[in-house]
C-alpha positions, 0 to 999 in steps of 0.5 A: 500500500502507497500514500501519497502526501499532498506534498510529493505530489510534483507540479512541472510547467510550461506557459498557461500548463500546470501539469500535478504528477498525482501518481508518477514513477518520482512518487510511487513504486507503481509500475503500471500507471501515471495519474496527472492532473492538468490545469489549462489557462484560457487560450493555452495549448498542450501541441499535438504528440504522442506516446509510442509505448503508453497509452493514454485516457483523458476525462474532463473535469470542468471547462471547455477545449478542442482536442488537437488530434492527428491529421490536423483533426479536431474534437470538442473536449468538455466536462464530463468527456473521456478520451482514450489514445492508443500508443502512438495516436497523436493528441495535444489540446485548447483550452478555447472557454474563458475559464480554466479547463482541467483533465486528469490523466492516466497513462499506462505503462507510467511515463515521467512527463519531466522532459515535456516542460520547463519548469520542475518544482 
């Protein structure tokens, strides 16, 4: 069994993306999974990339957005929508509402999402 205090939990940054590693290969022995919550300002973006060897699940937790898929594809992303990315599907997202948009991720195997933002704390 794990607990994971308020305080190990790692936020990393970019401009308008807070990114809270909930569940991540730095806080946990698990081998299976990452759980990040995700905070997008109005107007911020998260490009489109994607995970050769994880797969991914998004479920929104308040606000609105467009998902920036493969192809130059879009998809309207809101409360209460779920989103499953298979390895190596192509996926970014805007936050297009005047609030904030939140989405909490799953990723399986667990990826350490340092490398994707500039700042660590």
């Amino acid at each position: 069994m794990e607990f994971i205090a308020a305080g190990d939990v790692r936020e990393l940054s970019n401009p308008g993306v807070v990114s809270r590693q909930l569940l991540c290969p730095n806080n946990s022995a698990s081998t299976r999974v990452t759980i990040t919550e995700v905070h997008l300002s109005p107007g911020a973006i998260q490009k489109r990339h994607s995970h050769e060897a994880s797969e991914q699940i998004w479920y929104a937790l308040e606000g609105a957005g467009s998902l920036l898929l493969g192809g130059g594809a879009e998809q309207a992303f809101s409360r209460g929508d779920v989103m499953r990315f298979a390895e190596g599907d192509v996926h970014g997202l805007r936050n297009d509402g005047p609030g904030e948009f939140v989405y909490l991720s799953v990723t399986a195997p667990p990826i350490d999402f340092g490398y994707a933002y500039r700042r660590q704390g």
